[in-house]
KELUMFI-772946 format. One record per residue (C-alpha): residue number from 1; x, y, z; residue in three letters. Coordinates in Angstrom, 1 decimal. Each point is the difference from the previous one (the first is absolute). Layout:
N
senu num: NUM; u: X; v: Y; w: Z; residuo: Ala
...
END
This chain:
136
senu num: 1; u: -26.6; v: -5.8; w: -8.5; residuo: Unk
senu num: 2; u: 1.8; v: -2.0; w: 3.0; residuo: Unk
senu num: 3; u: 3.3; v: 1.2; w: 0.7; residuo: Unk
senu num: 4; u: 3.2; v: -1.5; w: -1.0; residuo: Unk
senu num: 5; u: 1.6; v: -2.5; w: 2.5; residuo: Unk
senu num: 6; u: 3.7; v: -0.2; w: 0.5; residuo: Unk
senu num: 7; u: 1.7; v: -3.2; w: 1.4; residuo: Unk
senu num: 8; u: 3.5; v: -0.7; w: 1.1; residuo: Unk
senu num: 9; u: 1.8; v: -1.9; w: -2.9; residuo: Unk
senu num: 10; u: 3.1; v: -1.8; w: 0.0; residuo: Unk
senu num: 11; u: 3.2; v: 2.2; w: -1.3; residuo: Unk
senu num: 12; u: 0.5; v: -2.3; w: -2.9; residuo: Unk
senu num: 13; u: -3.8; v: 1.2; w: -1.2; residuo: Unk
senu num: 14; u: 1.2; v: 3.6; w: -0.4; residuo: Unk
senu num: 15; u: 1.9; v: -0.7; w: -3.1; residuo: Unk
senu num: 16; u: -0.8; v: 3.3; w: -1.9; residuo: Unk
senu num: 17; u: 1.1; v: 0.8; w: -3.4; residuo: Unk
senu num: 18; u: 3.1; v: 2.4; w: -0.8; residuo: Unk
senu num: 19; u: -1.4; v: 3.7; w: 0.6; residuo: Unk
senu num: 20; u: -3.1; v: -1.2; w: 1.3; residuo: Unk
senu num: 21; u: -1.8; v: 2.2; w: 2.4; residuo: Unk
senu num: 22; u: -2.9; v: -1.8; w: 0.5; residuo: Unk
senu num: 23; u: -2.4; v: 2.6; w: 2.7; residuo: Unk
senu num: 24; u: -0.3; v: 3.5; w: 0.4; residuo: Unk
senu num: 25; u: 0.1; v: 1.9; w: 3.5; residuo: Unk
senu num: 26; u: -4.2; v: -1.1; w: 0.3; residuo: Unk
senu num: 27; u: 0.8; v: -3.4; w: -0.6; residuo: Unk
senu num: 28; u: 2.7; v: 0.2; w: 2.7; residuo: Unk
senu num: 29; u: -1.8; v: 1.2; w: 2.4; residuo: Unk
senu num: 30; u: -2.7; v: -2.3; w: -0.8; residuo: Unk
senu num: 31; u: 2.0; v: -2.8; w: 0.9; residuo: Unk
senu num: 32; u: 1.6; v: 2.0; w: 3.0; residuo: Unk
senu num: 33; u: -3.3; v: 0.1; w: 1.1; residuo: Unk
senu num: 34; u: -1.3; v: -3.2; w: -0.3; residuo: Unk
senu num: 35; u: 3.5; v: -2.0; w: 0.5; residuo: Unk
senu num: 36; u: 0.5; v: -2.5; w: 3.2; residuo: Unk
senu num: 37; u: 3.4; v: 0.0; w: 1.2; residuo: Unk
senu num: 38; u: 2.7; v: -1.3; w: -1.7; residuo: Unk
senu num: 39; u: -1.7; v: 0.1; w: -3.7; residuo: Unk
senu num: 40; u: 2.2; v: 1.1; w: -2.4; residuo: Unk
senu num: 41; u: -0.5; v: 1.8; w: -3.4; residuo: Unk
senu num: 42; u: 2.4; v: 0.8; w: -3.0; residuo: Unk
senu num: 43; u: -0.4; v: 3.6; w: -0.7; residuo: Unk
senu num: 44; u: 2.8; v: 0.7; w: -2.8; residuo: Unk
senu num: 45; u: 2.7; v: -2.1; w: -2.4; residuo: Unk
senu num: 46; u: 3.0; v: 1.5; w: -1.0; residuo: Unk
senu num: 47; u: 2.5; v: 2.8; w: 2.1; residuo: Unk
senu num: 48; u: -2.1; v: 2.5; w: 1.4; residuo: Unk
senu num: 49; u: 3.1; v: 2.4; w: 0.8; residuo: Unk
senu num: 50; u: 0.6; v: 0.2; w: -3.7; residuo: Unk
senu num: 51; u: -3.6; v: -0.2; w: -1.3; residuo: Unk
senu num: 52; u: -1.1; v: 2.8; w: 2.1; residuo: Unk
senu num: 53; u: 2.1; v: 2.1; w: -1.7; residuo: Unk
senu num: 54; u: -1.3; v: 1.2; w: -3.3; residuo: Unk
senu num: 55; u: 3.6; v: 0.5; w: -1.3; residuo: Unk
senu num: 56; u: 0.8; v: -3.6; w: 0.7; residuo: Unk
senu num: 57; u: -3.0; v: -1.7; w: -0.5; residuo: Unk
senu num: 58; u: -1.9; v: -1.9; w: -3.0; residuo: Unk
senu num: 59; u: -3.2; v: 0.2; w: 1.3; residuo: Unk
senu num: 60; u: -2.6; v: 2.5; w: -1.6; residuo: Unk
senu num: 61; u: 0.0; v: 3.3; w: 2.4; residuo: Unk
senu num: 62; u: -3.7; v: -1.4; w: 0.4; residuo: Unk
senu num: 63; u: 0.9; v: -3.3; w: 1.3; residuo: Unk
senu num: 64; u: 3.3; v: 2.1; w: 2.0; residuo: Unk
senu num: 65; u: -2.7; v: 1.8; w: 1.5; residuo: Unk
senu num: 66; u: -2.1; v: -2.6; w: 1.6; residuo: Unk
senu num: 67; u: 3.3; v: -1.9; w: 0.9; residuo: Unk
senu num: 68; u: 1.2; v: 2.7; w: 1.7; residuo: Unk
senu num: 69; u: -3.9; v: 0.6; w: 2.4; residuo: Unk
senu num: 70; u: -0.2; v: -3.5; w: 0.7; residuo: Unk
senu num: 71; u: 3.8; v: -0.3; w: 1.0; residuo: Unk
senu num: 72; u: -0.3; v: 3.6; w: 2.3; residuo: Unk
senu num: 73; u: -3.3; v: -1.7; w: 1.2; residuo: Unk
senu num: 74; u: 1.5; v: -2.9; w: 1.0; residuo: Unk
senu num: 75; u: 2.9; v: 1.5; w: 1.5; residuo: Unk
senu num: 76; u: -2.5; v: 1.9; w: 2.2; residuo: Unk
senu num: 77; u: -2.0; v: -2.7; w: 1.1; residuo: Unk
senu num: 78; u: 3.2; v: -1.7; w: 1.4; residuo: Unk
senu num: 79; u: 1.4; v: 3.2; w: 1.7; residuo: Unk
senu num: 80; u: -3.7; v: -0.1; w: 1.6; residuo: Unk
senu num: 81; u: 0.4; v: -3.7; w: 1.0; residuo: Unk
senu num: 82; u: -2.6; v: -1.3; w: -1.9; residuo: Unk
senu num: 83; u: 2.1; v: -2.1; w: -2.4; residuo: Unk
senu num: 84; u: 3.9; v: -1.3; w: -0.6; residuo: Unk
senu num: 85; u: 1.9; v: 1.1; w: -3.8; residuo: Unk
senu num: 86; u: 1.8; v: -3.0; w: -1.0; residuo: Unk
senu num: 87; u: 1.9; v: -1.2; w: -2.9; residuo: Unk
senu num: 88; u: 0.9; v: -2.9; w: -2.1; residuo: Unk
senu num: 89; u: 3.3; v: 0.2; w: -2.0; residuo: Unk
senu num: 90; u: -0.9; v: -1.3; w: -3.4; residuo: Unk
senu num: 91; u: 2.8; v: 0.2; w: -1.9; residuo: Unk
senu num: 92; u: 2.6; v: 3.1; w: -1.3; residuo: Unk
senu num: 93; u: -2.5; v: 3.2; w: 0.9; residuo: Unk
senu num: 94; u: -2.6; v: -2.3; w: 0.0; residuo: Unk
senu num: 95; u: -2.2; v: 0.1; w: 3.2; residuo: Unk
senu num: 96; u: -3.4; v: -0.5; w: 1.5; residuo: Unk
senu num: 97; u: -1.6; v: 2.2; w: 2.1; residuo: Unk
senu num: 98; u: -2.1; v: -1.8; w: 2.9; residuo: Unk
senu num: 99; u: -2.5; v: 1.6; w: 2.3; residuo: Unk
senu num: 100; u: -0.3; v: -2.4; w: 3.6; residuo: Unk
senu num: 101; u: -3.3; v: 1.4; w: 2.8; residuo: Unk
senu num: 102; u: 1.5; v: 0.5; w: 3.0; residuo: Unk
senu num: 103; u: -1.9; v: -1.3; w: 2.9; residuo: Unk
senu num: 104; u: -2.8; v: 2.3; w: 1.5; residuo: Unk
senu num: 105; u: 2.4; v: 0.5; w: 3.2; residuo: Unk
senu num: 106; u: 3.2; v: 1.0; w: -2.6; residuo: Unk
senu num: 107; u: -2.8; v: 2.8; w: -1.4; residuo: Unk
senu num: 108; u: -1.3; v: 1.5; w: 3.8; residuo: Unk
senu num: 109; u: 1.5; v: 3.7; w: 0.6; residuo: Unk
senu num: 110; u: 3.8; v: -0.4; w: 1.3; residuo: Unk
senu num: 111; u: 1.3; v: 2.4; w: 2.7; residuo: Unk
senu num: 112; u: 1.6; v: 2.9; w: -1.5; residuo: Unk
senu num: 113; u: 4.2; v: -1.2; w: -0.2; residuo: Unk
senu num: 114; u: 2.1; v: 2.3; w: 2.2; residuo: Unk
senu num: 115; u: 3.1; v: 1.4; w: -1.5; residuo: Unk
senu num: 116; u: 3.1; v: -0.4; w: 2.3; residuo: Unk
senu num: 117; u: 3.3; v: 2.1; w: 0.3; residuo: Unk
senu num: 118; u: 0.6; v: 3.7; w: 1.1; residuo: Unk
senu num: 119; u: -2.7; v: 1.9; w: -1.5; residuo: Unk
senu num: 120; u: -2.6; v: -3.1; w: 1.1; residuo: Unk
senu num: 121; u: -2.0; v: 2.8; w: 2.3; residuo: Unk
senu num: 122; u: -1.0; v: 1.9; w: -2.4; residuo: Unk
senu num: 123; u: -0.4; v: -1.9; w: -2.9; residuo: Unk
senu num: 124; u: -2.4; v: -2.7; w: 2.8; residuo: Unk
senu num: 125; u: -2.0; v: 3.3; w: 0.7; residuo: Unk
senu num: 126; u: -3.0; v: -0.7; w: -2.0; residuo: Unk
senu num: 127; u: -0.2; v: -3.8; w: 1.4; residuo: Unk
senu num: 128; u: -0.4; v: -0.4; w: 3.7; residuo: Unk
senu num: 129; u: 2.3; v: -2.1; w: 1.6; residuo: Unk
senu num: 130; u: -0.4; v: -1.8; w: 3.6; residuo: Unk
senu num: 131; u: 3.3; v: 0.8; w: 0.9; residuo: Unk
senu num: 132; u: 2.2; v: 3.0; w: -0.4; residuo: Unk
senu num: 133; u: 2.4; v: 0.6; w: -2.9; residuo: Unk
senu num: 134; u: 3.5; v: 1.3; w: 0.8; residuo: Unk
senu num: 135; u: 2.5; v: 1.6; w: -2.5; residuo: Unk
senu num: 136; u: 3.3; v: -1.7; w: 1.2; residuo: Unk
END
């Protein structure tokens, strides 16, 4: 069987229907995967603060389940660089969740951020730095 192929679509092509959650984290990170820059895909209808919650939310704890890998799956692509979480306001707690690749430079290893202020030595132990750190 050939694998899937993912293409960039317009944003007005990822209409999805309300509570629609239309891959799971494999088919995520199939598209990741495969992707070129600037695709974009819908990953989730609805509002994913509320539907997250099993309290709040009228999805299945099934469907609240997957939701909730793809979302977290998503959300760690992005704080990898690998893709941007954007949204689309709908209507009244009405949203769509969109997925957008990052270019392949956005996704090479960063340098480690420095933290500034007072205690900047010792918390900028663990990361080298080319010049010296002083506590004011």
């Amino acid at each position: 069987m050939m694998p899937r192929r993912f293409h960039p679509r317009p944003l007005a092509e990822l209409d999805l229907a309300p509570f629609a959650i239309p891959l799971d984290v494999t088919g995520f990170c199939d598209w990741l995967a495969e992707a070129e820059a600037g695709a974009a895909i819908a990953y989730y209808r609805g509002h994913l603060v509320f539907d997250r919650l099993p309290e709040k939310s009228s999805l299945t704890d099934q469907q609240r389940q997957a939701l909730v890998a793809v979302a977290d799956r998503v959300m760690s692509a992005a704080a990898n660089g690998f893709c941007f979480p954007v949204q689309r306001r709908l209507g009244p707690n009405d949203w769509l969740y969109i997925a957008v690749r990052a270019s392949p430079l956005r996704s090479a290893p960063r340098p480690a951020l420095r933290i500034p202020g007072p205690f900047a030595a010792a918390a900028n132990d663990a990361f080298p730095s080319p010049t010296s750190l002083v506590a004011a």
